[in-house]
C-alpha positions as CSV (number, residue, x, y, z in Angstrom):
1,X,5.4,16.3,-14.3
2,X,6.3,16.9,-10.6
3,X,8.2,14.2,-8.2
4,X,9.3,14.2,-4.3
5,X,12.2,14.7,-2.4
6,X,12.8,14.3,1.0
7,X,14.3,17.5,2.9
8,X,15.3,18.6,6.6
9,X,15.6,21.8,7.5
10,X,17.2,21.3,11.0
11,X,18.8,18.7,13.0
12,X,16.5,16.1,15.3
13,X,14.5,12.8,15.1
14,X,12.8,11.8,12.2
15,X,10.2,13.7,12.4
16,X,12.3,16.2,11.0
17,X,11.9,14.5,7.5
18,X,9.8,16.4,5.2
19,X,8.2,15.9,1.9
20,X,8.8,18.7,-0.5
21,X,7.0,17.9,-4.1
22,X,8.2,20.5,-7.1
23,X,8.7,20.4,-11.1
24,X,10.3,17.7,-12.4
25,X,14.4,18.8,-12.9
26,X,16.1,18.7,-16.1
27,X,19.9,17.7,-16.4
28,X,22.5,20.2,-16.6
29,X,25.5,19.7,-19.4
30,X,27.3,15.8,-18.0
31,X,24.2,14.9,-16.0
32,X,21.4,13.0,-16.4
33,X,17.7,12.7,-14.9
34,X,17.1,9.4,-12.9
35,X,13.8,7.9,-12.2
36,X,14.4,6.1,-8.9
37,X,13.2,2.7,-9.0
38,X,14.8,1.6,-5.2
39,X,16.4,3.8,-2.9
40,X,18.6,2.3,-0.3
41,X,18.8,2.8,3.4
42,X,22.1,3.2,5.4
43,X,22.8,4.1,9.1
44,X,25.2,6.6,8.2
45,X,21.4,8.9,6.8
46,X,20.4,8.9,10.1
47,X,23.8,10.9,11.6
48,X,23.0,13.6,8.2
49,X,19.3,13.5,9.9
50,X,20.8,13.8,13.7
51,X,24.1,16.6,13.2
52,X,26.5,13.5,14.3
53,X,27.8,14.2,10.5
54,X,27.0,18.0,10.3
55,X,26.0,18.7,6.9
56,X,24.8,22.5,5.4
57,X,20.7,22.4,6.1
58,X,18.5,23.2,4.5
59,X,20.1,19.2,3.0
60,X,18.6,16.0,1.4
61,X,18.8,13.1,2.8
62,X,20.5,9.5,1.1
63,X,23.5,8.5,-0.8
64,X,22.5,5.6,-2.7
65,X,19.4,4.3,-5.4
66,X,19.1,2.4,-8.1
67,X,16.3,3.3,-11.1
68,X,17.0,4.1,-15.1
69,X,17.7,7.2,-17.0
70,X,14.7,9.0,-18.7
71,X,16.7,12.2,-19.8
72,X,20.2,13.1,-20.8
73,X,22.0,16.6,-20.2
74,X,24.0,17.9,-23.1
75,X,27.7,16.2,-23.8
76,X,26.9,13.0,-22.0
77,X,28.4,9.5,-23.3
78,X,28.4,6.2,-22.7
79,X,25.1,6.1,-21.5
80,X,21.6,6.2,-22.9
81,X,17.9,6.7,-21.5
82,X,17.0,3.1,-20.4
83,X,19.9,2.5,-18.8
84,X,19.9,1.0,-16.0
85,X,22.4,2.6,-13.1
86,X,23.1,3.0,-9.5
87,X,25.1,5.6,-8.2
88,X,26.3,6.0,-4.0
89,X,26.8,10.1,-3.7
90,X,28.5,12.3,-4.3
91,X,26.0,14.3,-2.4
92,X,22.6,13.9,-0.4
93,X,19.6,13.8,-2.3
94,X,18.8,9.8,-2.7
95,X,15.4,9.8,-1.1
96,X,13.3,11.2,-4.1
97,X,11.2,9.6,-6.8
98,X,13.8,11.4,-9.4
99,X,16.7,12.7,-8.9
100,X,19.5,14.7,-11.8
101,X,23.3,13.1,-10.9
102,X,26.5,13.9,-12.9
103,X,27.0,11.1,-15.5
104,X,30.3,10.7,-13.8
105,X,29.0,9.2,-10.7
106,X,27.2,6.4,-12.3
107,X,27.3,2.7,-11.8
108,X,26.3,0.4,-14.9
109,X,23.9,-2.5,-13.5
110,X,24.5,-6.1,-14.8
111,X,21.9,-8.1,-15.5
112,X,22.2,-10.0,-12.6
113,X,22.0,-6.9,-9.9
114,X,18.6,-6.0,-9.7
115,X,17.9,-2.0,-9.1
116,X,16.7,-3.2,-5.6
117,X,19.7,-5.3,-5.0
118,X,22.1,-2.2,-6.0
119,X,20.3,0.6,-3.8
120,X,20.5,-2.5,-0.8
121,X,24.0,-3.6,-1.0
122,X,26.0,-1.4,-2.8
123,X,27.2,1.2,-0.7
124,X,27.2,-1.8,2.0
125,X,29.0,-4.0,-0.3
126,X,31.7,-1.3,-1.7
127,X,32.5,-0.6,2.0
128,X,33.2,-4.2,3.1
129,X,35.3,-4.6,-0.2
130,X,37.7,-1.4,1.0
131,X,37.8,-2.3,4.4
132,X,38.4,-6.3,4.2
133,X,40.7,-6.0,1.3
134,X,42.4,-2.8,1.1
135,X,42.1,-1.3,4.6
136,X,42.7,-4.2,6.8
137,X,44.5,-6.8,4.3
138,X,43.1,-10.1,6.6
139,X,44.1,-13.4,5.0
140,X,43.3,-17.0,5.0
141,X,43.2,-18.6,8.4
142,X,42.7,-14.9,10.2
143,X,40.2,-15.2,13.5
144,X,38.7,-11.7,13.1
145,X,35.6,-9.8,15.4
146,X,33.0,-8.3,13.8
147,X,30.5,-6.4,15.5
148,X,27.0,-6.2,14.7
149,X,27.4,-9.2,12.3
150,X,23.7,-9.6,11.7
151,X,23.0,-5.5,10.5
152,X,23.2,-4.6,6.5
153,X,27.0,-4.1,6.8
154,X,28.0,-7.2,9.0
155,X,25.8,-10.3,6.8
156,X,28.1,-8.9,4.2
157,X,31.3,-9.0,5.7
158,X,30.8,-12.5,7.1
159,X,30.0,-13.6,3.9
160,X,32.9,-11.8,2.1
161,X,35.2,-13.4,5.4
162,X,34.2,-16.2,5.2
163,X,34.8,-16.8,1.5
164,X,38.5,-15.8,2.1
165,X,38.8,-18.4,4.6
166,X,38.7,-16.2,7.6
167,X,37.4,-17.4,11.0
168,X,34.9,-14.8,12.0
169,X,33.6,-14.3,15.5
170,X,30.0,-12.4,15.3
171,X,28.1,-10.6,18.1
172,X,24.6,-10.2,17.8
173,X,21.4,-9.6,20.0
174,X,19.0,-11.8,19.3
175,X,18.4,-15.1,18.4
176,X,17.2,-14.2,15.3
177,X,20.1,-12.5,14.7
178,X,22.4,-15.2,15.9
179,X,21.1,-17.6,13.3
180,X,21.2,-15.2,10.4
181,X,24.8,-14.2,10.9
182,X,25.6,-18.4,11.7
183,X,23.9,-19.0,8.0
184,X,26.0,-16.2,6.8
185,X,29.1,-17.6,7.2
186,X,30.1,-16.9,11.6
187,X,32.3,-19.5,13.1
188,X,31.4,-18.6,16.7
189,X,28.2,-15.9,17.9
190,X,28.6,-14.0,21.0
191,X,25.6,-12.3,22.5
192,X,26.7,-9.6,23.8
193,X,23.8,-8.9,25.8
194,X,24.2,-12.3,27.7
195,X,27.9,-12.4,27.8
196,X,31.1,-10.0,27.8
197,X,32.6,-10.0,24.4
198,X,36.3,-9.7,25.0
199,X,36.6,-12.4,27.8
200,X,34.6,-14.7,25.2
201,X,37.1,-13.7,22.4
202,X,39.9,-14.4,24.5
203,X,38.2,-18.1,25.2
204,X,37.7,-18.7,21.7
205,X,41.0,-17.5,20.5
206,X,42.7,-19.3,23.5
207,X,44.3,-15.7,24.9
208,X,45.5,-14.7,22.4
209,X,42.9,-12.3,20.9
210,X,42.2,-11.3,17.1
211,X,44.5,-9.7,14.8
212,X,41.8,-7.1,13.5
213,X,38.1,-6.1,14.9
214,X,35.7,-4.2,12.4
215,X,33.2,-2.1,14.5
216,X,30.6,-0.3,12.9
217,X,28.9,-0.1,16.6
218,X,31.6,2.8,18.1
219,X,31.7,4.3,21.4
220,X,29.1,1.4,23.0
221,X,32.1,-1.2,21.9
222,X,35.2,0.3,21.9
223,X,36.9,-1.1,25.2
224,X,35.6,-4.3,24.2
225,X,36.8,-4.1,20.6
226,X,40.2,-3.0,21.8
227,X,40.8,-5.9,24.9
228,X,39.9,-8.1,21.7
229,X,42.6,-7.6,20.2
230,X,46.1,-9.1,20.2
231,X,49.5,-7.0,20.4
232,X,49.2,-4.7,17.5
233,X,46.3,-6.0,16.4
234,X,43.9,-3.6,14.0
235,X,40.6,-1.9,15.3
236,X,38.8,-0.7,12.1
237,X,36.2,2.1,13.6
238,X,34.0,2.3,11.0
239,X,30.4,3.6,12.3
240,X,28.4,5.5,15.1
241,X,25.5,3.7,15.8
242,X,26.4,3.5,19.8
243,X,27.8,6.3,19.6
244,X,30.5,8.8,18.4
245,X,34.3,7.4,19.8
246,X,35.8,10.6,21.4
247,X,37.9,11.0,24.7
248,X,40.6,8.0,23.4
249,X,44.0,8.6,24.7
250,X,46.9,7.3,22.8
251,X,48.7,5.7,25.6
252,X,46.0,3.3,26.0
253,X,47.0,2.1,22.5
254,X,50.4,1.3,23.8
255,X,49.0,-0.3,27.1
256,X,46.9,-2.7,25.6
257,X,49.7,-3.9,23.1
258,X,50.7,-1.6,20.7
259,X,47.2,-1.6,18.9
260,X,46.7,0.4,15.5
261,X,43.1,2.1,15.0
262,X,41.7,3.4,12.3
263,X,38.9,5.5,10.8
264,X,38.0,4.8,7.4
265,X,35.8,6.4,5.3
266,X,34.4,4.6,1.7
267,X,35.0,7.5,-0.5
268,X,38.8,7.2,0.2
269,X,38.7,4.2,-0.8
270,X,36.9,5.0,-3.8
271,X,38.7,8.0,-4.8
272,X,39.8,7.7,-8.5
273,X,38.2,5.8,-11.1
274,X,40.8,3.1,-10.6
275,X,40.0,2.3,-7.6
276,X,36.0,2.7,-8.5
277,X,36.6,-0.2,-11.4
278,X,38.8,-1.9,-8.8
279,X,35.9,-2.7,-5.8
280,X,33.2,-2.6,-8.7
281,X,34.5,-5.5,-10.7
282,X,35.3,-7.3,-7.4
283,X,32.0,-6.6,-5.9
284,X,29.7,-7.6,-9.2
285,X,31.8,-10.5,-9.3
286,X,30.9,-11.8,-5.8
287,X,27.4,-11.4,-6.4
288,X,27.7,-13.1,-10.1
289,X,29.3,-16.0,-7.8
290,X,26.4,-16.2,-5.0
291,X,29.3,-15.5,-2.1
292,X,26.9,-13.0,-1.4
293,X,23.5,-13.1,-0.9
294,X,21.8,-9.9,0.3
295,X,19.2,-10.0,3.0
296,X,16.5,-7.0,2.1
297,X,15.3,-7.2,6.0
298,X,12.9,-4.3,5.4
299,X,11.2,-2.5,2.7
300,X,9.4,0.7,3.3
301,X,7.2,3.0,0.9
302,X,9.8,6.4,0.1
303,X,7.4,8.1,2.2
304,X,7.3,6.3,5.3
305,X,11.4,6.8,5.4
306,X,10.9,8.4,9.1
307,X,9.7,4.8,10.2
308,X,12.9,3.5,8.5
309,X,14.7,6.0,11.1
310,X,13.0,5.1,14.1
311,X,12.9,1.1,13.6
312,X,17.1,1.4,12.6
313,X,18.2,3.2,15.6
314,X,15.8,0.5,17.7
315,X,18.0,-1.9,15.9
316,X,15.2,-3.8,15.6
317,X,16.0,-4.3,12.0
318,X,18.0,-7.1,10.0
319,X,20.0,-7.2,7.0
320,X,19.7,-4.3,4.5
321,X,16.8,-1.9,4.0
322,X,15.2,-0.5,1.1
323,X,12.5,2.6,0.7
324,X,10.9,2.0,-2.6
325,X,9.4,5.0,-4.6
């Protein structure tokens, strides 16, 4: 039996993607073959594809899908062929019809997270648990920015936000967009192509500006994310997709009111299996509640996963994206 892995071989535009088909793998001792059943789609594959995040080449590309186990490697427990898991790295490799994972890196699914569900959210959903709840620490009654509040990321976090009582101010660039994040759970939308962001911050916060701004945006948003905050408020830097933040001087952190930044990174955050039982039981709980609904924007046959690429950095897309096998 053969399957299908995605593979680059140098840095570039999608068209780098190939499509490299071989002998179905067998798992080592502690791992176990997956039969993919969704794979899901993050921005973060696109800076693998580009070099933003170099990465050894000849690489895979993907973190995160969802499917069952059809074969165990010697020495593994606690889970069976049938199961059904998701897993978020370690490694590249996610785009494939099949893929062989350490045991140790699994996710059990509830019955109530589909296999598409997990490869669309989870990764998405893991990271807004660390960086509402353990990075930034907002509270009740917080007026917080959140950039890009309509991507796969952003729906979530106004959701999550929102259910902690947080006032969340959203920008978007559409209409479309606009509406979805309003649904979601935004107390105020700011198009950002119509309208400066922090001078419409500083309206709705009447000058004061926001304790803590999450921007998965980057470079394209910084000034504004950092003249929306107020003194020693919290800019969580979390994503490149307008670009890598470079050049920043630390004196402009003091001028602007002795603001904090940081730059987190999920795994961190996930580091121990504490910490991985922590944001798991937190996350499947939220779902089990319907505080958040996913929105699968796109769906794209596995092979068609340049398209994916192109039609993400368009940001043309909404809500969470899937390439199914």
């Amino acid at each position: 039996m053969t399957y299908q892995r995605a593979q680059i071989t140098r840095h570039g535009g999608p068209d780098v993607i190939e499509w490299i088909e071989g002998d179905l793998p067998s798992p080592g001792p502690g791992e176990v073959l997956i039969a993919h059943e969704a794979v899901g789609l993050n921005f973060i594959d696109t800076y693998h594809r580009r070099g933003i995040y170099p990465i050894p080449l000849p690489s895979g590309l993907g973190l995160e899908a969802a499917g069952r186990i059809v074969a165990l490697g010697d020495g593994v427990t606690g889970h069976r062929e049938g199961d059904r898991i998701a897993y978020i790295g370690p490694g590249l490799g996610a785009y494939a019809t099949h893929r062989v994972m350490p045991a140790s890196a699994l996710f059990p699914l509830p019955d109530h997270v589909s296999c598409e569900l997990a490869a669309a959210a989870l990764i998405k959903a893991f990271t807004v648990e660390a960086l509402v709840e353990r990075c930034a620490h907002v509270k009740a009654g917080d007026t917080v920015l959140v950039h890009a509040a309509a991507g796969g990321v952003g729906l979530l976090m106004v959701q999550w936000l929102a259910h902690l009582g947080v006032e969340v101010i959203g920008t978007v660039s559409s209409d479309a967009k606009a509406e979805l994040a309003h649904k979601a759970g935004a107390a105020h939308i700011i198009r950002y192509d119509h309208e400066p962001v922090a001078s419409r911050v500083r309206e709705l916060t009447l000058g004061k500006g926001v304790p803590v701004v999450f921007d998965g945006v980057g470079m394209a948003t910084w000034e504004a994310s950092l003249d929306s905050l107020c003194p020693r408020g919290l800019l969580v830097s979390f994503g490149n997709a307008g670009g890598a933040v470079e050049g920043i001087g630390l004196g402009t952190l003091a001028a602007k009111g002795s603001l904090f930044v940081t730059r987190p990174t999920i795994f961190h955050y996930y580091a121990t299996p504490e910490e991985r039982d922590l944001g798991t039981r937190r996350v499947y709980d939220l779902l089990a509640q319907g505080v958040l609904t996913v929105t699968i924007g796109q769906r794209y046959p596995l092979l068609e996963a340049a398209q994916a690429h192109r039609d993400f950095e368009a940001r043309v897309t909404t809500g969470s994206g899937v390439l199914v096998p």
